[in-house]
Backbone as a ProteinNet text record, in pm:
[ID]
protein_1_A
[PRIMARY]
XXXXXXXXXXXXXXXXXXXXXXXXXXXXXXXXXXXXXXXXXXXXXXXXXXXXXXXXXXXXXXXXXXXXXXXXXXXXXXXXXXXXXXXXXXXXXXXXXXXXXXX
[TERTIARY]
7.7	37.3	153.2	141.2	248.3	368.2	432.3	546.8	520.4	571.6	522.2	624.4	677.1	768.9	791.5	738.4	839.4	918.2	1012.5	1137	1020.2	1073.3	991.3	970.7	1100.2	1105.4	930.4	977.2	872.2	727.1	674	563.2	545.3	641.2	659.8	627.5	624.2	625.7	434.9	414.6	320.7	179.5	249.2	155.1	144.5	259.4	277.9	312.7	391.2	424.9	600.3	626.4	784.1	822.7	908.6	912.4	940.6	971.9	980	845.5	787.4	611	584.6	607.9	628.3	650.1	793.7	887.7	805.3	749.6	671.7	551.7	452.2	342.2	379.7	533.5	522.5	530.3	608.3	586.1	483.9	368.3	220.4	123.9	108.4	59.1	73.5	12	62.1	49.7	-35.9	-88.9	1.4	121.8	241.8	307.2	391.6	487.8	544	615.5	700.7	818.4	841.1	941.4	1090.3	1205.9	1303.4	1402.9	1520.1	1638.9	1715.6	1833.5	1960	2007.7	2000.3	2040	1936.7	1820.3	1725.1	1628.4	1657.7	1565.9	1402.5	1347.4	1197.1	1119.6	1094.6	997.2	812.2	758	627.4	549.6	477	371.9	243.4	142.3	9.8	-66.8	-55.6	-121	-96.6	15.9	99.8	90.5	32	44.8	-131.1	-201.3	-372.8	-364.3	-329.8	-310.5	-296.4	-163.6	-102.4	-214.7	-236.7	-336.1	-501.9	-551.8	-683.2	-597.7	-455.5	-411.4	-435.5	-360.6	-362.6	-516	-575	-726.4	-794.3	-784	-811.9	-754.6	-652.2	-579.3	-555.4	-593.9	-601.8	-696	-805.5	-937.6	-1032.4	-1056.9	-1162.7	-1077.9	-970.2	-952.2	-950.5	-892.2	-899	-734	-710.8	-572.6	-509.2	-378.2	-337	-403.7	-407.9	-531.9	-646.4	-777.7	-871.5	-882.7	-784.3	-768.9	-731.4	-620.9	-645.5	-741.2	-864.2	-946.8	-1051.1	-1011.5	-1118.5	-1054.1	-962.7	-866.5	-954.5	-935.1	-933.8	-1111.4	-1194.7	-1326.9	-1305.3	-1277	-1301.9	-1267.3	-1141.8	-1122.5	-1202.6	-1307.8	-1354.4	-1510.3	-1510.7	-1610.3	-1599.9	-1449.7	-1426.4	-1446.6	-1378	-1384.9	-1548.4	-1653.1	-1767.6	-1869.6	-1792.8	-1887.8	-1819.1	-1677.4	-1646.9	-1683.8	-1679.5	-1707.4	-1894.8	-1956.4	-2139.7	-2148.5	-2032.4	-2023	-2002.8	-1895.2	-1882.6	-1998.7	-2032.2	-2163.3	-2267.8	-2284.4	-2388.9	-2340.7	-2211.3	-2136.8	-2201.3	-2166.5	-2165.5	-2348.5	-2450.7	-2604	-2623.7	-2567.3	-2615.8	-2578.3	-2398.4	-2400.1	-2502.7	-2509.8	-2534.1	-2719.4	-2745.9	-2953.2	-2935.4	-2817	-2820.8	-2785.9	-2735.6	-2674.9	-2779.3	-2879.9	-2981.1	-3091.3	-3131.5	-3226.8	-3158.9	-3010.4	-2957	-2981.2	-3002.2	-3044.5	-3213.9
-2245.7	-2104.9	-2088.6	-1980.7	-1985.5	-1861.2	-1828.8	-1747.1	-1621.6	-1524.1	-1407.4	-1318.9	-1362.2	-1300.2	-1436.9	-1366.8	-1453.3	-1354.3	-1439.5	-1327.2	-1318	-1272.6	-1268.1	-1372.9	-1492.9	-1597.2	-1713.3	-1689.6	-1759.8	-1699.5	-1588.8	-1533.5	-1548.4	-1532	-1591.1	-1760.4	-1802.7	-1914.2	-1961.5	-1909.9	-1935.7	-1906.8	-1759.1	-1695.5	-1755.3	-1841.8	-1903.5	-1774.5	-1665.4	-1533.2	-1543.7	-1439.9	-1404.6	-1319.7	-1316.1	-1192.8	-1091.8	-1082.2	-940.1	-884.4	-935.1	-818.3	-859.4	-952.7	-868.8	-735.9	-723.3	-599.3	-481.9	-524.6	-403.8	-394.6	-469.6	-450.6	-310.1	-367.5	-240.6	-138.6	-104.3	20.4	127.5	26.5	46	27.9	-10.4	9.7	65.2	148.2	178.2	117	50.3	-28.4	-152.9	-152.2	-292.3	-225.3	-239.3	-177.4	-255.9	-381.5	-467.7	-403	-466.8	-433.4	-452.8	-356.8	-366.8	-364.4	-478.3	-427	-379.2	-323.9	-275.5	-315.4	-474.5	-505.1	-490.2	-462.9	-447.3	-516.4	-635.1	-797.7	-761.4	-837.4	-787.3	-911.1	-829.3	-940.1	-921.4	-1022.4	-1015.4	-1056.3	-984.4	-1044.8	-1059.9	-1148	-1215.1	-1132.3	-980.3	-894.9	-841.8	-838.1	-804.1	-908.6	-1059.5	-1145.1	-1127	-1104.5	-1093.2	-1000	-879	-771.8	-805.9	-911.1	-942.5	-1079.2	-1118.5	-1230.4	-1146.1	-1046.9	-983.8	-920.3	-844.3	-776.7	-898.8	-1000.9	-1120.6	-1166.7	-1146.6	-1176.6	-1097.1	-943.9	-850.5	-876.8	-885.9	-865.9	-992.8	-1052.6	-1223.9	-1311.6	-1339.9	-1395.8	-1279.6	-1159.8	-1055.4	-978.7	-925	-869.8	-736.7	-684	-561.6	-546.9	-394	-372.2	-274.9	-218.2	-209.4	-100.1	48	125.1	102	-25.1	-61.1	-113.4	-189.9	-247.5	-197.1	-117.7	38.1	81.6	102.8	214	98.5	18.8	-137.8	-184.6	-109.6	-157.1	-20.6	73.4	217.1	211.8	147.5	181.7	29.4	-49.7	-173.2	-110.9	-38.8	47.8	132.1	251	275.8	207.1	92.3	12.8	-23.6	-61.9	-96.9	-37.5	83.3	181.6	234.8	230.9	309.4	182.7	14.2	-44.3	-38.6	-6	-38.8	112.6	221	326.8	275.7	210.8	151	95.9	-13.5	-113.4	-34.2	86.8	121	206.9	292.9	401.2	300.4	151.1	105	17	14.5	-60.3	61.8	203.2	279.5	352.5	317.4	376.3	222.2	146.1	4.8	-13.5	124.6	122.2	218.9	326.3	455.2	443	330.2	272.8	191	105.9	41.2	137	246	352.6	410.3	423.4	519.4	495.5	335.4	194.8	197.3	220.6	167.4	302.3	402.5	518.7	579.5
736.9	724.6	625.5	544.8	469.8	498.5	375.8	397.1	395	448.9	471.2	353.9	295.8	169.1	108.5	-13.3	-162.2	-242.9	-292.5	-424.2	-561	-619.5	-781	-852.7	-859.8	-882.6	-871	-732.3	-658.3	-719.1	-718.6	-767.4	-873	-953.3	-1113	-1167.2	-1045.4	-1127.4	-1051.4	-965.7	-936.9	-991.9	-1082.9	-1155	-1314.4	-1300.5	-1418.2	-1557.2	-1522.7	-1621.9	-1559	-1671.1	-1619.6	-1558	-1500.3	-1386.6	-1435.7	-1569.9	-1645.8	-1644.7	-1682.2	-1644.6	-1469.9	-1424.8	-1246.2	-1298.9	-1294.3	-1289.3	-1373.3	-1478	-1598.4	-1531.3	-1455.4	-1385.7	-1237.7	-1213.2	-1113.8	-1167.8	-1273.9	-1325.6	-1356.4	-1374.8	-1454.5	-1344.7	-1219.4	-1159.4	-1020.7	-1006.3	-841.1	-738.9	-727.8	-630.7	-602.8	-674.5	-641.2	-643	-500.1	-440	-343.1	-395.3	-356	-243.2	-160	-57.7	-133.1	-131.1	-223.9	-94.9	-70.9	-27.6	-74.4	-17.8	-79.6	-200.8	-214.1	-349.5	-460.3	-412.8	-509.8	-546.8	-434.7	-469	-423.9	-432.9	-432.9	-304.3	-270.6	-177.3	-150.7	-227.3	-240.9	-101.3	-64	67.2	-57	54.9	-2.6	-51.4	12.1	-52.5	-186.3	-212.5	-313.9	-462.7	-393.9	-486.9	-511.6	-405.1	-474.7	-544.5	-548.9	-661.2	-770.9	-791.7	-895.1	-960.6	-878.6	-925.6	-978.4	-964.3	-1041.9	-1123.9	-1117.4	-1243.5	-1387.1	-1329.5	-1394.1	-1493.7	-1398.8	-1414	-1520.1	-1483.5	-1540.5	-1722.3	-1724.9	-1872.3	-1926.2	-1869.4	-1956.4	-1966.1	-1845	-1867	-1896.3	-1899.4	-1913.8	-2022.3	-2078.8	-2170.5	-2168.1	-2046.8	-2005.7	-2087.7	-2139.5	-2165.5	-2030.4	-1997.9	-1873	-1857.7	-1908	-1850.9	-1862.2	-1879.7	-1850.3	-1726.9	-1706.5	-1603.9	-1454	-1492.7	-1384.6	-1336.2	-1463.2	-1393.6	-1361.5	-1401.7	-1268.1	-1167.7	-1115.7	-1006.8	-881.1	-955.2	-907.5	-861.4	-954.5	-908	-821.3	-804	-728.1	-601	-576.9	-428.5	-373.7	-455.5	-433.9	-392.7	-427.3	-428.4	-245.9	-252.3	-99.1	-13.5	-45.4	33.5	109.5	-12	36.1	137.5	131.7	189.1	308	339.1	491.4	557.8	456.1	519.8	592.3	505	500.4	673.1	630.2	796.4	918.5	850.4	990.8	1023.6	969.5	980	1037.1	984.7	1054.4	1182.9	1214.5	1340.2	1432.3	1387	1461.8	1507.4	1439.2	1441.5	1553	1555.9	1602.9	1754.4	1773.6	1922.1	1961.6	1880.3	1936.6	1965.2	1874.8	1928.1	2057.4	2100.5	2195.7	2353.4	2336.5	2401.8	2497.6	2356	2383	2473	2417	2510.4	2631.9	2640.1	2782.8	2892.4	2809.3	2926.7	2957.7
[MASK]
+++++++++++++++++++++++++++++++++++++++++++++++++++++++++++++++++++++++++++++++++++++++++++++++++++++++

């Protein structure tokens, strides 16, 4: 199991980039929104680093520039969004047939 926060450092080097575009990626995207203390230090969770790892993806193996890549961030959510809305609509036709057999 791993750490439930890394600093920028740490993400930086893992991502193999500098933590100056960390820092310019939050600006530019909304969807990274690093936990900030008082002093300002940054603390990345896993979610925060898969983001950063398809941003990654997006603008360096596929060749997306940062608003291409946005609006493939933006339809990939919506992508998410409409299959868990799918699962649940069919979690939910799957109690409501067993409901029906049971009366």
């Amino acid at each position: 199991m791993g750490k439930l926060y890394y600093t920028i450092t740490e993400v930086a080097e893992m991502l193999e980039v500098n933590a100056s575009l960390l820092r310019y990626w939050e600006n530019e995207f909304d969807c990274l929104r690093p936990h900030k203390n008082k002093k300002g230090n940054r603390s990345y969770t896993q979610q925060d680093i898969d983001m950063l790892r398809k941003i990654l993806h997006l603008t360096r193996d596929c060749g997306f520039t940062l608003s291409g890549a946005r609006e493939q961030l933006k339809a990939d959510t919506v992508k998410d969004e409409k299959l868990q809305l799918k699962e649940t609509l069919t979690a939910m036709r799957n109690f409501l047939s067993d409901l029906k057999e049971q009366l």
